[in-house]
SELO-689319 format. One record per residue: residue number from 1; x, y, z of N, C-alpha, C in turn. Coordinates in Angstrom, 2 decimals. Example, Ala and Ser with C-alpha at 12.3 -4.5 7.8 and 13.67 -1.06 7.14 Angstrom:
<atoms>
(atom 1 (13.19 -5.69 7.80) (12.30 -4.50 7.80) (13.20 -3.30 7.80)),
(atom 2 (12.85 -2.25 7.08) (13.67 -1.06 7.14) (12.90 0.03 7.87)),
</atoms>
This chain:
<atoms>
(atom 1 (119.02 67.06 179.33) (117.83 67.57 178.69) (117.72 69.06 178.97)),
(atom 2 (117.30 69.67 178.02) (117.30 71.41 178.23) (116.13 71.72 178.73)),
(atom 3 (116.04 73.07 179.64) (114.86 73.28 179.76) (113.85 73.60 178.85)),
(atom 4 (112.08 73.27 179.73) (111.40 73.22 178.39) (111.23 74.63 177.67)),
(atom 5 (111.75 75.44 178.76) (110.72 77.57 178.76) (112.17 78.02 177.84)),
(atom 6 (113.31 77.66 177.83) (114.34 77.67 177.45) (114.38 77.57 175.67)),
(atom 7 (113.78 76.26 175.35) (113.43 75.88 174.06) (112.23 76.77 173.35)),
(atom 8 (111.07 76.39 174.55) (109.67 76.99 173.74) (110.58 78.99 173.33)),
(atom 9 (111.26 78.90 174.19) (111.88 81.06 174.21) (112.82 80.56 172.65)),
(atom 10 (113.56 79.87 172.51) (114.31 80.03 171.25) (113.20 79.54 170.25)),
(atom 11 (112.07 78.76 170.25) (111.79 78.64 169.09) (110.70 79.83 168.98)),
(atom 12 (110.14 80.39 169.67) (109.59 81.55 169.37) (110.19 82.74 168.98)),
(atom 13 (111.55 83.29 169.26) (112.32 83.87 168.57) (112.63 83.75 167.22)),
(atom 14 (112.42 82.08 166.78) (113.16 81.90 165.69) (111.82 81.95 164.74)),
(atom 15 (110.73 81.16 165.26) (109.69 80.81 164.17) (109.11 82.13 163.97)),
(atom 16 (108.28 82.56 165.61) (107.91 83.80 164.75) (108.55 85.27 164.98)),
(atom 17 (109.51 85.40 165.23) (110.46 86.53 164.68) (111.13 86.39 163.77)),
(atom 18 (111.41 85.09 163.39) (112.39 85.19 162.16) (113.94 85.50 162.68)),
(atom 19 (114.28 85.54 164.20) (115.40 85.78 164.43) (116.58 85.18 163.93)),
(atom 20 (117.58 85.50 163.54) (118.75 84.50 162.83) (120.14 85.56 163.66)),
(atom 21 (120.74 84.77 164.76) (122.03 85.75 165.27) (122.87 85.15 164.78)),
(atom 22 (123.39 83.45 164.80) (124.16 83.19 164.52) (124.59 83.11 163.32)),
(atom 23 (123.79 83.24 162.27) (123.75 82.46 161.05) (123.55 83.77 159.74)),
(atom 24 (124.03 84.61 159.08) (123.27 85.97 158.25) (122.38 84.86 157.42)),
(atom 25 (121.15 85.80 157.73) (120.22 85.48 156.88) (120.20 85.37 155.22)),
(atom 26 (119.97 84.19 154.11) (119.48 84.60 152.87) (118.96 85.41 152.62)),
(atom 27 (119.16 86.05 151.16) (118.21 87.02 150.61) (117.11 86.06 150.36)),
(atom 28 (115.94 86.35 151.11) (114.58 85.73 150.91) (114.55 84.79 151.54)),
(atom 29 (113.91 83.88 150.71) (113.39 82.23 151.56) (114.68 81.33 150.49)),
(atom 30 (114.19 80.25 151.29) (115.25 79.26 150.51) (114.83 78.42 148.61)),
(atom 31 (113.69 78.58 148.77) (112.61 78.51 147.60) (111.48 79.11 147.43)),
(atom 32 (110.72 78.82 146.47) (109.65 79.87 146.66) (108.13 78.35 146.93)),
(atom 33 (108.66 77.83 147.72) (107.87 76.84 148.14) (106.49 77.35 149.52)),
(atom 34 (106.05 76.83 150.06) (105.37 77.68 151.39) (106.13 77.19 152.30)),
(atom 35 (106.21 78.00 153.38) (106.96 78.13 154.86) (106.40 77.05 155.74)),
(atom 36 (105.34 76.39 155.69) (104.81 75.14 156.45) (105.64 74.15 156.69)),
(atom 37 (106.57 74.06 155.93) (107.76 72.40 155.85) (108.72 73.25 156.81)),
(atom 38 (108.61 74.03 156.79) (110.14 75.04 157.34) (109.90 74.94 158.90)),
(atom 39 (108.47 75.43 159.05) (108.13 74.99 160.30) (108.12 73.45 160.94)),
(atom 40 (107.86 72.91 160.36) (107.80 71.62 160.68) (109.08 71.10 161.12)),
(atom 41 (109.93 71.10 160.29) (111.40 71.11 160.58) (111.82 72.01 161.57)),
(atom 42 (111.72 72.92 161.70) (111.86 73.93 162.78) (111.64 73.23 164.13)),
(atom 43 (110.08 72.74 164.19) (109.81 72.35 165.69) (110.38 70.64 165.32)),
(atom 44 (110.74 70.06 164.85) (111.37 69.24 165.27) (112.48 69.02 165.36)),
(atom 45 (113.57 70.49 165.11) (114.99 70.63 165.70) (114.59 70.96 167.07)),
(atom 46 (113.63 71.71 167.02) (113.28 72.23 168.42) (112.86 70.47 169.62)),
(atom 47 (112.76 69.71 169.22) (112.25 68.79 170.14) (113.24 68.03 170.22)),
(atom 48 (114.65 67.48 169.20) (115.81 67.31 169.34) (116.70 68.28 170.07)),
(atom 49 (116.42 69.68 170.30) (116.89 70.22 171.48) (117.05 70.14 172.53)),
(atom 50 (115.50 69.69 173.15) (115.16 69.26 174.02) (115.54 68.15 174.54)),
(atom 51 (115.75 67.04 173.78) (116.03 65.64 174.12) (117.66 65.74 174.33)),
(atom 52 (118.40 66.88 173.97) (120.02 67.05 173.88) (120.03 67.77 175.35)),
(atom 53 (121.57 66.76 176.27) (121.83 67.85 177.16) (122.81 68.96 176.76)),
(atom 54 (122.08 69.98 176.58) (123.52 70.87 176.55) (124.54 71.41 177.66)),
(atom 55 (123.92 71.40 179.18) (124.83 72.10 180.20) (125.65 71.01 180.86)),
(atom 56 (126.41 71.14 181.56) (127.11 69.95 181.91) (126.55 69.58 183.49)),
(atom 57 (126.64 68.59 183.89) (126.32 68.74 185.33) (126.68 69.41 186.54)),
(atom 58 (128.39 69.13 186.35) (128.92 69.77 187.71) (128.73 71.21 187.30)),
(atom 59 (128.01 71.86 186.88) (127.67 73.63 187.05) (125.95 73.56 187.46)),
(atom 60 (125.64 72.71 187.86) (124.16 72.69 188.36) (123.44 73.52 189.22)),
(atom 61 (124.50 74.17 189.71) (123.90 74.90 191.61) (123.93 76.38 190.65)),
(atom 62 (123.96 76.77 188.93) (123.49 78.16 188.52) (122.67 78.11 187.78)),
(atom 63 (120.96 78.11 188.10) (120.50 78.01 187.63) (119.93 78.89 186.21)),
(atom 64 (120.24 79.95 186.59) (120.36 81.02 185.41) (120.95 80.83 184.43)),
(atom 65 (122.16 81.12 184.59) (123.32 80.58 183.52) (122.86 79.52 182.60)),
(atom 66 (122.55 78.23 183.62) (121.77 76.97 182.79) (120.72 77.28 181.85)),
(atom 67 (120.04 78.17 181.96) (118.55 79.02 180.80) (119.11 79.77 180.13)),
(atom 68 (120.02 80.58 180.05) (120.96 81.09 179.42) (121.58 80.33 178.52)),
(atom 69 (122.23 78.73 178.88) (123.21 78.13 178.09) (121.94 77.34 177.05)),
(atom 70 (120.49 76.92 177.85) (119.77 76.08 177.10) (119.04 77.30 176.05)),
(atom 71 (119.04 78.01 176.17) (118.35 78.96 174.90) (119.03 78.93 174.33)),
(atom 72 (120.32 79.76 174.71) (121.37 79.69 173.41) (121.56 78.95 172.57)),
(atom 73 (122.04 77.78 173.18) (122.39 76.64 172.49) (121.04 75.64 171.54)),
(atom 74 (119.88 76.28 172.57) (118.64 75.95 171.17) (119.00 76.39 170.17)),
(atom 75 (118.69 77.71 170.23) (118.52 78.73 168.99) (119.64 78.27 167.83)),
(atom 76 (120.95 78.15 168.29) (121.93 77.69 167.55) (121.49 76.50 166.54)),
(atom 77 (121.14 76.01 167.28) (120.68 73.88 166.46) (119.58 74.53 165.75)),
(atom 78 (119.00 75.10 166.19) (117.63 75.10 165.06) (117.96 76.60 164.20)),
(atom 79 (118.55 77.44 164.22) (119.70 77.96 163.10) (120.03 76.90 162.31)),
(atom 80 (120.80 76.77 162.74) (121.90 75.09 161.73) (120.93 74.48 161.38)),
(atom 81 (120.25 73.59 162.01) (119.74 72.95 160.97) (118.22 73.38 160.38)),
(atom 82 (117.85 74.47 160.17) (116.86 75.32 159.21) (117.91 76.01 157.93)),
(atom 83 (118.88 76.65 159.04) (119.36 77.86 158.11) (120.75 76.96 156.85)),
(atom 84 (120.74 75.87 157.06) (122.11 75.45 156.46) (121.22 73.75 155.94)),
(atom 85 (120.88 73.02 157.12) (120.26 71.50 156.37) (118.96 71.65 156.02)),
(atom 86 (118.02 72.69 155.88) (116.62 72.48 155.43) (117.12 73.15 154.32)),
(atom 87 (117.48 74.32 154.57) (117.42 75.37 153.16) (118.08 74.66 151.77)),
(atom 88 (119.07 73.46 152.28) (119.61 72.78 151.15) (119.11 71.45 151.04)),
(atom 89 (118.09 71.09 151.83) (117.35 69.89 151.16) (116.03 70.82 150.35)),
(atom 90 (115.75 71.84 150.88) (114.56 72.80 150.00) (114.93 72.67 148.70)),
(atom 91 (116.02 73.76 148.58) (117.15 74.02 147.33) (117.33 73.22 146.56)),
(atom 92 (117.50 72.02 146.70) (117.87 70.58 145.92) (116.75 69.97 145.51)),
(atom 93 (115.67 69.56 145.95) (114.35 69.03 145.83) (113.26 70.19 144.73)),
(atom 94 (113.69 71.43 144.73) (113.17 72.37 143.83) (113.67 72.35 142.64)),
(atom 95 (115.27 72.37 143.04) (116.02 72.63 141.74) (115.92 71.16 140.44)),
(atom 96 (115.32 69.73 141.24) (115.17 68.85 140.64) (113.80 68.80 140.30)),
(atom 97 (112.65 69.50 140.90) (111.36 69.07 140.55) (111.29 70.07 139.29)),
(atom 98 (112.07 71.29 139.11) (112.08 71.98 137.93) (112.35 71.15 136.84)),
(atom 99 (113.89 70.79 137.03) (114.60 70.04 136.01) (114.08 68.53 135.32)),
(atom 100 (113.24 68.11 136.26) (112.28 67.02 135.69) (110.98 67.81 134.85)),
(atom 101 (110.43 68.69 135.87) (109.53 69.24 134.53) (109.66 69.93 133.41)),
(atom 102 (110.83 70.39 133.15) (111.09 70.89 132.16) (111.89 69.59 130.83)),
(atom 103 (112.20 68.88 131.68) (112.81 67.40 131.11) (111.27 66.96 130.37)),
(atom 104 (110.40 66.60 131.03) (109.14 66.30 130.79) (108.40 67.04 129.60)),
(atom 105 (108.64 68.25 129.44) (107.86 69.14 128.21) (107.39 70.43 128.22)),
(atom 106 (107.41 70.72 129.69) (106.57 71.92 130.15) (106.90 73.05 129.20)),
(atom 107 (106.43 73.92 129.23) (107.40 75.51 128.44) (107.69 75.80 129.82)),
(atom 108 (108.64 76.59 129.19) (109.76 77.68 130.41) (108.54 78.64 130.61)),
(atom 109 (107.55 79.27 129.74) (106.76 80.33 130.16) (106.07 79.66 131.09)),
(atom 110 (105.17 78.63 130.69) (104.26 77.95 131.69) (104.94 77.75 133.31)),
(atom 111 (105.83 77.25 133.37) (106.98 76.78 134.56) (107.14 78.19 135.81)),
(atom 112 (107.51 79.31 134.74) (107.67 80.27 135.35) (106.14 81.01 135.83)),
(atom 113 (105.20 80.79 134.82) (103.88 81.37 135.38) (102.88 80.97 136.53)),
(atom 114 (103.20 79.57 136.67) (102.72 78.49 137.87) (103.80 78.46 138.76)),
(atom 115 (104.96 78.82 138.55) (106.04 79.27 139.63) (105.76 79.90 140.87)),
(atom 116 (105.58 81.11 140.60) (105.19 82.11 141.49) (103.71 82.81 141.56)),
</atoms>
C-alpha cells in the first residue's frame, strides 16, 4: 500500500495543477463535456493507488526513496489512466451521443449551437 501524503501530493499535482510529466498533454480537454467526471475518475485512480503496493519490501529501512517511489508511481497510474483510459471512454461516448443525435434529426446548426 502507498503512502497516504505520497498519493494525496500526486493527486494534487495532477487535479489541481493540471500536471502531466509523463504523458504530453492534448490540445485541450478530451471533449467539450465538464471536467467533474474527469475528476471523479481521477480520485478514484487515486484510491486504486493507494490500495497498489508499489515499493518492494526488502528496500524498507529508506524511507525517503519509498515517498519518492509512491508519488511517482501515483502520478504515473493516474496519468494513464485519465490521460489515455478516460480521455477515450470521454472521446467515444461523445462521438456516439453526437452520431445518435444527428441520426435522430437534430440540424448540424442546432447540434453545434447547444454544443458549446
Amino acid at each position: 500500500m502507498a503512502a497516504t501524503l505520497a498519493v494525496v501530493l500526486a493527486g494534487f499535482l495532477h487535479i489541481t495543477f493540471g500536471i502531466s510529466i509523463f504523458l504530453a498533454p492534448r490540445d485541450g480537454r478530451c471533449s467539450p463535456a465538464p471536467p467533474v467526471a474527469s475528476w471523479i475518475f481521477s480520485v478514484a485512480a487515486l484510491l486504486l493507488a493507494k490500495d497498489v503496493s508499489l515499493y518492494p519490501k526488502s528496500y524498507i529501512n529508506l524511507p525517503y526513496f519509498e515517498f519518492a517511489v509512491d508519488t511517482i508511481g501515483s502520478l504515473v497510474m493516474v496519468e494513464l489512466a485519465v490521460g489515455v483510459v478516460w480521455c477515450s471512454i470521454e472521446q467515444l461516448v461523445h462521438q456516439v451521443l453526437r452520431l445518435i443525435l444527428l441520426f435522430l434529426g437534430m440540424k448540424e446548426e442546432t447540434y453545434l449551437l447547444l454544443e458549446f
